[in-house]
C-alpha positions as CSV (number, residue, x, y, z in Angstrom):
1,X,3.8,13.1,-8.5
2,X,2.8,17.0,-8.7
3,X,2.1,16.1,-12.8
4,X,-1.1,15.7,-12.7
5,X,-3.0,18.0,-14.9
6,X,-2.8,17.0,-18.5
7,X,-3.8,19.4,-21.4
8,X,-5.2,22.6,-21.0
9,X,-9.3,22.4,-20.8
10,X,-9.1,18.6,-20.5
11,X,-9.8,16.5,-17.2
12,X,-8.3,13.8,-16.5
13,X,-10.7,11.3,-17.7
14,X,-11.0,12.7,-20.8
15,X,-7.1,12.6,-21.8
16,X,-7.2,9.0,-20.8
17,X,-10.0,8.6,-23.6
18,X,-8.5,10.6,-26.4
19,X,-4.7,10.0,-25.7
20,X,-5.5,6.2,-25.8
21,X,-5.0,6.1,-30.1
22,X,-2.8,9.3,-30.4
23,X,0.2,7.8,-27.9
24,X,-0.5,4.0,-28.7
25,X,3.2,4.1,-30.5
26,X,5.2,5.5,-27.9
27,X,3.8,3.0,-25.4
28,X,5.0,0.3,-26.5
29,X,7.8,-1.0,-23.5
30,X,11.4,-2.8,-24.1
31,X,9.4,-5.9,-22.7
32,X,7.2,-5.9,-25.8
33,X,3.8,-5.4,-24.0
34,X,1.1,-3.4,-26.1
35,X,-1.5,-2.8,-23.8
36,X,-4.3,-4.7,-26.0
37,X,-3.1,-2.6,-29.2
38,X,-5.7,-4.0,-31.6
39,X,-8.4,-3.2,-28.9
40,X,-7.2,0.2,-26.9
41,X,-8.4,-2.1,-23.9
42,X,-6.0,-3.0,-21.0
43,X,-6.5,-6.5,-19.8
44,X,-5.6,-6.4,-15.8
45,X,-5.6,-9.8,-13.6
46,X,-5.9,-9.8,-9.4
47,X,-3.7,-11.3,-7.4
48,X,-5.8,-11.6,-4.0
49,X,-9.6,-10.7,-4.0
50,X,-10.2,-10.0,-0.5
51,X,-11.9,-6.7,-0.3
52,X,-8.9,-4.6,-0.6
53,X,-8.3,-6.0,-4.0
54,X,-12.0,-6.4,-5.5
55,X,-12.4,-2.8,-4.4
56,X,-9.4,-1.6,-6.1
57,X,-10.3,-4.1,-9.7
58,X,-13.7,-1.8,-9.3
59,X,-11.6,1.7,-9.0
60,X,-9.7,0.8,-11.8
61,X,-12.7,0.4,-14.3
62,X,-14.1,3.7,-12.5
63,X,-10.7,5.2,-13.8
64,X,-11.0,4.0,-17.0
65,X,-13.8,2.3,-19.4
66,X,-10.7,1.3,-21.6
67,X,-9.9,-1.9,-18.6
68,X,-11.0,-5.2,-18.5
69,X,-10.8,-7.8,-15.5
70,X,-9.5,-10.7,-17.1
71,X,-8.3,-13.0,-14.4
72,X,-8.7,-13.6,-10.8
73,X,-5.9,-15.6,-8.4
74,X,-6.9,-15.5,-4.6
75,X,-5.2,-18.5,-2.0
76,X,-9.1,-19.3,-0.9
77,X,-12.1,-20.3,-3.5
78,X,-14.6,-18.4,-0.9
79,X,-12.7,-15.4,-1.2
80,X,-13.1,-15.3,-5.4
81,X,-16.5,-16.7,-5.7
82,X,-17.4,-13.4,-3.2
83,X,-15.6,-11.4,-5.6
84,X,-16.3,-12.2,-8.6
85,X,-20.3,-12.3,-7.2
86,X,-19.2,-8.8,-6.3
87,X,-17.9,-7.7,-9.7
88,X,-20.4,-9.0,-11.5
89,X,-22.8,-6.9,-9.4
90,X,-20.8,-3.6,-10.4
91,X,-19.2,-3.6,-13.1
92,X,-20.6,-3.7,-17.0
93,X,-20.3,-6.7,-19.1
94,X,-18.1,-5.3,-21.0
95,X,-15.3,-5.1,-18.5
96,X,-15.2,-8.4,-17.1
97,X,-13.9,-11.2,-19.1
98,X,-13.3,-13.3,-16.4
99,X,-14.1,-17.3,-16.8
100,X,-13.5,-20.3,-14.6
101,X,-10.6,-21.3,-16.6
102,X,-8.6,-17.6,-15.8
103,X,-10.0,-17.9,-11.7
104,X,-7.2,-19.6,-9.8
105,X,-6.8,-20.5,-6.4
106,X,-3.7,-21.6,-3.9
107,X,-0.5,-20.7,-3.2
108,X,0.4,-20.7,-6.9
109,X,-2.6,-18.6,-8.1
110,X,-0.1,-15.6,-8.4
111,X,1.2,-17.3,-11.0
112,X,-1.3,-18.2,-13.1
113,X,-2.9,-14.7,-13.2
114,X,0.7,-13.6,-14.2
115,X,0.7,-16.2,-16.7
116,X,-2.7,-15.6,-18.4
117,X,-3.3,-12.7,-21.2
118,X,-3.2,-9.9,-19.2
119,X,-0.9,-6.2,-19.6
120,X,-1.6,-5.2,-15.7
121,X,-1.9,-6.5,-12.3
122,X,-3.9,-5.7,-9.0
123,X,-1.9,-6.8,-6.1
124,X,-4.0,-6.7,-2.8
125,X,-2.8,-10.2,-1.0
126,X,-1.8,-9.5,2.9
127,X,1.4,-8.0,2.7
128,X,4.0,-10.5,3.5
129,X,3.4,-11.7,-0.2
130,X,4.1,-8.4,-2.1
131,X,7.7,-8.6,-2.4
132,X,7.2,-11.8,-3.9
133,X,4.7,-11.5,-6.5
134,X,5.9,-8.0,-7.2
135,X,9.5,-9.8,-8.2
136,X,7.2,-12.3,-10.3
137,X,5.2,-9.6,-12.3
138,X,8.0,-7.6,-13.0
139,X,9.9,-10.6,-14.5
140,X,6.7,-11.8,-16.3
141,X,6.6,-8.1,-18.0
142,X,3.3,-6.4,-16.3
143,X,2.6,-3.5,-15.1
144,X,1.5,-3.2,-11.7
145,X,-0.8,-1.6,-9.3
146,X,0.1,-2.8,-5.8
147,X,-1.4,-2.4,-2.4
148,X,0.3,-0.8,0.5
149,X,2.4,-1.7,2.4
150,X,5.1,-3.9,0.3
151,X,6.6,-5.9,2.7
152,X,6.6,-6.9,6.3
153,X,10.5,-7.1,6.8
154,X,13.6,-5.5,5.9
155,X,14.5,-8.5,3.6
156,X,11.2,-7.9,1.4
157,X,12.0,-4.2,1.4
158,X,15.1,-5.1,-0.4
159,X,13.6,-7.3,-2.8
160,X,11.0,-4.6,-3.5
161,X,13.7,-2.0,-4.2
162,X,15.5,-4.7,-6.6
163,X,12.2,-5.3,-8.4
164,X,11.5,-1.5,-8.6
165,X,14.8,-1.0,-10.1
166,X,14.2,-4.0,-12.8
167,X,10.7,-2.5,-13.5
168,X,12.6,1.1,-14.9
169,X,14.9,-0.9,-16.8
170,X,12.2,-2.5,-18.5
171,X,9.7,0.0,-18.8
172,X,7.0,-0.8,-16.7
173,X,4.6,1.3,-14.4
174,X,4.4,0.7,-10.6
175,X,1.6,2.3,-8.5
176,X,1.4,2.2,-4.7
177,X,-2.0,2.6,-3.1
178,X,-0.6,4.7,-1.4
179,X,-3.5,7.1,-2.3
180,X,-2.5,10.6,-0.6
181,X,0.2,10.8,-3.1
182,X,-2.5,11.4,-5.8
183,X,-5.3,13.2,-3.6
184,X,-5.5,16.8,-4.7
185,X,-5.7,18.6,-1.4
186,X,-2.5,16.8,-0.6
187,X,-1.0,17.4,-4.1
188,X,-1.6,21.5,-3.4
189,X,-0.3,21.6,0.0
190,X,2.7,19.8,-0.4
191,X,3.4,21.7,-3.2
192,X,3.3,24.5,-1.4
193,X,5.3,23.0,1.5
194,X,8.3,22.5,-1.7
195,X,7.9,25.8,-2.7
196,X,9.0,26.8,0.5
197,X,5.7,28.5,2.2
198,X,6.2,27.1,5.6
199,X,10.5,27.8,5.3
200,X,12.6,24.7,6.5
201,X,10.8,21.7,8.3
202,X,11.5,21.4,11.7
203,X,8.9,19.1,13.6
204,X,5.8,17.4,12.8
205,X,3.3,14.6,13.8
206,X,1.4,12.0,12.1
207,X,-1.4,10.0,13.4
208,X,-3.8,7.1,13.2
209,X,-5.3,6.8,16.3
210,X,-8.5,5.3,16.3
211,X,-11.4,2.4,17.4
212,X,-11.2,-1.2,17.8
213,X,-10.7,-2.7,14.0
214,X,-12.1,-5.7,12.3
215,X,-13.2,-7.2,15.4
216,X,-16.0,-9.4,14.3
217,X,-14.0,-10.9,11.3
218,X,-11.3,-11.7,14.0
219,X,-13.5,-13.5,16.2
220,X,-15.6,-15.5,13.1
221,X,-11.8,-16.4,11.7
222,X,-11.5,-17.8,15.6
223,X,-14.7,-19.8,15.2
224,X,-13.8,-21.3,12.1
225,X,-10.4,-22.2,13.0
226,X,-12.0,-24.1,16.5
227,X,-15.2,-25.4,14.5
228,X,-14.0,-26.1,11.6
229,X,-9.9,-27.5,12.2
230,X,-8.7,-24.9,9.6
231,X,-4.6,-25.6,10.1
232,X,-2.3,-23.0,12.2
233,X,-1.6,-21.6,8.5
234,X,-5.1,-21.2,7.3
235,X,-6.0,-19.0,10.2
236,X,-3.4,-17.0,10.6
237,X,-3.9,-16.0,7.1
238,X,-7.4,-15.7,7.1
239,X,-6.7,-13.3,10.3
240,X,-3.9,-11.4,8.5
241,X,-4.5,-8.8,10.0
242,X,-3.6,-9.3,13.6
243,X,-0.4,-11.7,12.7
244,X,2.9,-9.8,12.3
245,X,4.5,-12.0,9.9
246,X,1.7,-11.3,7.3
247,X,0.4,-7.7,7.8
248,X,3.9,-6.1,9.9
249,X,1.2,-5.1,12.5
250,X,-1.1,-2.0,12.4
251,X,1.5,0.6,12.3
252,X,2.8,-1.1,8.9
253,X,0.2,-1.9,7.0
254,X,-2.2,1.4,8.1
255,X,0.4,4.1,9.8
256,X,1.7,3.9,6.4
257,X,-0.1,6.4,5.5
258,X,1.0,8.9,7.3
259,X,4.4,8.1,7.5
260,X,4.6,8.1,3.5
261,X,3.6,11.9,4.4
262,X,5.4,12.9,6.4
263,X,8.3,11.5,4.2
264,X,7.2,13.2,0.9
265,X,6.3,16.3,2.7
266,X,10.6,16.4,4.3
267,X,11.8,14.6,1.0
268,X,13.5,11.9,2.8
269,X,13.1,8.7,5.3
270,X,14.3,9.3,8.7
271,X,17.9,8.5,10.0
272,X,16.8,7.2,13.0
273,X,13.8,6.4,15.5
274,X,13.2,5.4,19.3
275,X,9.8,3.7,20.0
276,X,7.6,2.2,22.1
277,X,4.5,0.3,22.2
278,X,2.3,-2.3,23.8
279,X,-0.8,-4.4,23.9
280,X,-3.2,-3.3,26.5
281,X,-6.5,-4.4,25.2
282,X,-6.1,-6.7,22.5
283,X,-5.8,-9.7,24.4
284,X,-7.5,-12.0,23.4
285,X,-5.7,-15.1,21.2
286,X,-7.9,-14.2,17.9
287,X,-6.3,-11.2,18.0
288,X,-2.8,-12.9,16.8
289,X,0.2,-11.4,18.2
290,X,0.5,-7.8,16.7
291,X,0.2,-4.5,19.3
292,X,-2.6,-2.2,19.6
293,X,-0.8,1.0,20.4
294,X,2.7,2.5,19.3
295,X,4.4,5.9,19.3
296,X,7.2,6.3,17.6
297,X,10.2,9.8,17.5
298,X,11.6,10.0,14.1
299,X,14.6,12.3,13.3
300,X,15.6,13.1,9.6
301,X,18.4,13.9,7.9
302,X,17.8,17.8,8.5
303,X,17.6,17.4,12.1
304,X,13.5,17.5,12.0
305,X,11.4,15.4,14.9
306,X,8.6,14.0,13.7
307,X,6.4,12.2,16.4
308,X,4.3,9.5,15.2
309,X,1.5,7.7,16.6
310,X,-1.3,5.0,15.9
311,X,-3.7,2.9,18.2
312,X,-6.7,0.7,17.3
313,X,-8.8,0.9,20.7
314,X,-12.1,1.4,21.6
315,X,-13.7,4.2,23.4
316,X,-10.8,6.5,22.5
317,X,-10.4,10.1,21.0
318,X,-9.6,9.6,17.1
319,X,-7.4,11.4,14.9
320,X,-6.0,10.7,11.4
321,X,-4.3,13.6,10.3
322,X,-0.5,14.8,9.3
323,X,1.3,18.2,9.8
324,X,4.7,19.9,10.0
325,X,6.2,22.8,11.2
326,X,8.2,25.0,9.3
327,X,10.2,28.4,10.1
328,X,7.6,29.9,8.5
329,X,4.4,28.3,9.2
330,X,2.5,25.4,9.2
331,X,1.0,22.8,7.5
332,X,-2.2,20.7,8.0
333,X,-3.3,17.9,6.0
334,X,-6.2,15.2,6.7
335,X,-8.3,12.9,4.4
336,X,-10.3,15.9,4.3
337,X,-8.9,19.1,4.8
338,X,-5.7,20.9,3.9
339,X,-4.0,23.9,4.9
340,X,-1.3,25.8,5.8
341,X,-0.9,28.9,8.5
342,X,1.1,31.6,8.7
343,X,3.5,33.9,6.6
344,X,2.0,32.3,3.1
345,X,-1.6,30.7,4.5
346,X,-3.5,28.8,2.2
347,X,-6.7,26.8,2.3
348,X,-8.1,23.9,0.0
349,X,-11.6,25.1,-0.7
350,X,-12.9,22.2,-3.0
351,X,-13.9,18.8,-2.6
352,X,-10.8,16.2,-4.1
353,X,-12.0,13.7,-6.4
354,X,-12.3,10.2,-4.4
355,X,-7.8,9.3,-4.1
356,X,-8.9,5.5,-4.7
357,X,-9.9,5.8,-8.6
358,X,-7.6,8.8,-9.2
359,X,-4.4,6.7,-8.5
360,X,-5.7,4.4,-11.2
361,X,-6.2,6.9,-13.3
362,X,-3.2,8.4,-13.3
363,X,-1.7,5.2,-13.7
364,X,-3.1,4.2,-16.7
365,X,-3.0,8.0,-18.2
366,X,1.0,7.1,-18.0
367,X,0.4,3.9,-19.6
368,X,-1.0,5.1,-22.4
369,X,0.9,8.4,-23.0
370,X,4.5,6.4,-22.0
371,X,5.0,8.3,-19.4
372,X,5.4,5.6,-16.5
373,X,5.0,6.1,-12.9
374,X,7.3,4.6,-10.6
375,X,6.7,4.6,-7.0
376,X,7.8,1.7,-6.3
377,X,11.4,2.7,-4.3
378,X,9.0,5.9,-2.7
379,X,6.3,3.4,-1.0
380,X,9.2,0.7,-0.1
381,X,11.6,3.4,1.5
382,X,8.0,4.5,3.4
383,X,6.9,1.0,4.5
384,X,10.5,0.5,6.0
385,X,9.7,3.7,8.1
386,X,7.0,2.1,9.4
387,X,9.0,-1.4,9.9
388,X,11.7,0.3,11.7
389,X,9.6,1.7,13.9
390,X,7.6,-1.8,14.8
391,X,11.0,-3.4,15.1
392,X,12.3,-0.1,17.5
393,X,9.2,-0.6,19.6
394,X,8.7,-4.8,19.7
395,X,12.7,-4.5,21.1
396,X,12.8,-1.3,23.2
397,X,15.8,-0.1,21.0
398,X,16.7,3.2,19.0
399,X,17.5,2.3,15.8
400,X,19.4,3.5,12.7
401,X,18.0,3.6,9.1
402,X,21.3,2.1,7.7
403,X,21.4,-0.6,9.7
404,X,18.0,-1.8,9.3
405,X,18.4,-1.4,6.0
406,X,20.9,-2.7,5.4
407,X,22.2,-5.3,8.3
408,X,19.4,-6.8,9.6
409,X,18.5,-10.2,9.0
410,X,15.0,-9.7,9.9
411,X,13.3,-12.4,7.7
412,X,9.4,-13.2,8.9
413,X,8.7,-15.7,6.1
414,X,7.2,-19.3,7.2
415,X,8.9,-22.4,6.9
416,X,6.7,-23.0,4.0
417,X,3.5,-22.0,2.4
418,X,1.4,-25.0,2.8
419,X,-1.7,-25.7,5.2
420,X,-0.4,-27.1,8.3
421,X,1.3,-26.5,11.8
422,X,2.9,-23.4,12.1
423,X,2.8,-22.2,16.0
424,X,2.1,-18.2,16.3
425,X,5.1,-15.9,17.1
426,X,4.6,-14.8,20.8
427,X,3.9,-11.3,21.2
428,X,7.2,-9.2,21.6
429,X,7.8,-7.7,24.7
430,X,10.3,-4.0,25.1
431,X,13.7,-5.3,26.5
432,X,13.0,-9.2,25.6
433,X,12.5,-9.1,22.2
434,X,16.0,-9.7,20.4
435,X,16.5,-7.3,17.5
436,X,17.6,-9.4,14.5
């Protein structure tokens, strides 16, 4: 992920624009896909246009004149009429080809978009869904940008890693959003931590700690589902956020983050973890079932202790920020600042360019050239970090990488994805909670 200059005395956005023609040929994949050859235009379809996923259709034409949005599959028609409204609003003509026949709505929309002329997907539905449509797009031969985190569940981690697997074979780019990974402060200092500036990791801490989230688009979801008899279904996945089963609480779908640091920084997951965690002031039923604190020990395989924290309460000190602790120094990184302290100190002086379009970039930059990113094992071995950690603290008990991995049957999918009954999980509770 440190490849990210291209040719001398070009920038990034240039080599996307002349490497387009020159490396056509060699990006060709075993599936057959030629990324709009007759055009030089990449034809992308989104599966879920909440905000997550219009923003990201917007980064990628940011990234790259050469993309067109060429279909649009959400569960809700509200949700794409906002979007497309949206796109229309910022991107140019020329980069959105979407009609009413390639918009598609339901449980099945995934399908469609899949099924429609497109080379690429965007894959910002609530998480629960990613294993599943990432299986689907990597069968149906696309390349794929897709939202962090991947899964909810140790089961969907597994099925990511199959998928991820399938995609190599067949020659087909995966992108994570998770961002840091291509943010050039955190490029240089973790570079540096490689190189061995700080000397062997020891400790560390990783953070999200901060204000109440999303709580008016909690308590509209609340109204609508009273006023307006949406089902049990309808709600919950309106109000994704706050239900475990569809986002793996706050610590999954946001401590991500961090964690994916942390992990990239040591060059391995953890071994094991001991948790805890609770839900103090979240109490209120539109607020689903998920906590609204957890802190979480991690050991690696080197014998380094990472503590890890997140919260989402009001009226509370914030801080979203990584570092660990070498024999040698220190390392500091934040979404805007890097550094490291002591025997080889270094400071990032210059503003990075904005992580959200730069991930698309680079994406497509290995499209084109045939040099494919993978990330998909990376961002699932991450987003199990931050699973096992939920499931350590939801039970009370330390836990072990390799049987999470691979013994659990921890499986949070619904009976079935249709509107209708489905009675929300209770909250978990230390010492109660069987771990499954």
């Amino acid at each position: 992920m440190e490849n990210k200059t291209t040719n001398a005395g070009l920038t990034r956005r240039e080599f996307i624009k002349v490497s387009s023609a020159a490396t056509l040929a060699a990006a060709i994949p075993a599936s057959g896909l030629l990324y709009g050859a007759e055009s030089g235009r990449i034809r992308v379809g989104m599966i879920g246009c909440g905000g997550r996923g219009t923003g990201a259709a917007i980064d990628c034409v940011e990234a790259s004149s050469d993309v067109v949005i060429a279909a649009m599959g959400d569960l809700f028609e509200d949700h794409l009429e906002r979007s497309y409204t949206r796109l229309k609003e910022k991107l140019p003509k020329s980069n959105l080809s979407v009609t009413k026949d390639t918009m598609f709505k339901g449980f099945d929309a995934f399908k469609h978009v899949l099924a429609s002329d497109i080379d690429m997907v965007i894959m910002a539905s609530p998480p629960h869904f990613r294993p599943r449509h990432l299986k689907a797009a990597v069968e149906a031969g696309k390349h794929i940008f897709m939202e962090k985190p991947v899964a909810v569940d140790p089961a969907g981690i597994r099925s990511v890693i199959t998928s991820a697997e399938l995609a190599k074979k067949k020659n087909l780019s995966i992108v994570a959003g998770t961002q840091r990974r291509h943010q050039e402060h955190y490029l240089e200092v973790l570079k540096r931590v490689h190189n061995g500036d700080i000397g062997d990791i020891v400790a560390g801490q990783c953070y999200w700690n901060m204000g109440a989230l999303w709580i008016q688009a909690a308590m509209t979801n609340w109204v609508g589902y009273k006023t307006q008899r949406w089902s049990d279904m309808e709600w919950q996945i309106r109000n994704w956020l706050f239900n475990t089963w569809l986002s793996g609480d706050h610590i999954v779908e946001q401590h991500v983050h961090n964690l994916d640091v942390i992990n990239w920084a040591i060059g391995s997951h953890p071994v094991k973890c001991a948790g805890m965690g609770g839900r103090q002031v979240r109490t209120e039923p539109q607020y689903g079932n998920i906590f609204d604190h957890f802190a979480v020990e991690y050991e690696y395989p080197n014998g380094a202790r990472i503590m890890s924290m997140c919260r989402q309460i009001p009226g509370c000190s914030d801080n979203v920020s990584e570092r660990v602790i070498g024999t040698k120094g220190t390392a500091f990184t934040s979404g805007g600042e890097g550094l490291i302290k002591g025997a080889v100190p270094y400071k990032h002086e210059t503003d990075s360019p904005n992580p959200y379009v730069q991930e698309h970039a680079d994406l497509i930059a290995g499209i084109k050239s045939g040099r494919l990113l993978n990330e998909g094992r990376q961002v699932a071995e991450s987003t199990l970090t931050a699973i096992m950690g939920r499931m350590s603290a939801y039970t009370g008990r330390a836990l072990n990488w390799d049987w999470v991995m691979n013994a659990s049957k921890l499986d949070l999918t619904p009976p079935a994805y249709e509107f209708g009954d489905l009675p929300l999980a209770p909250v978990a509770i230390p010492g109660e909670t069987p771990l499954v």
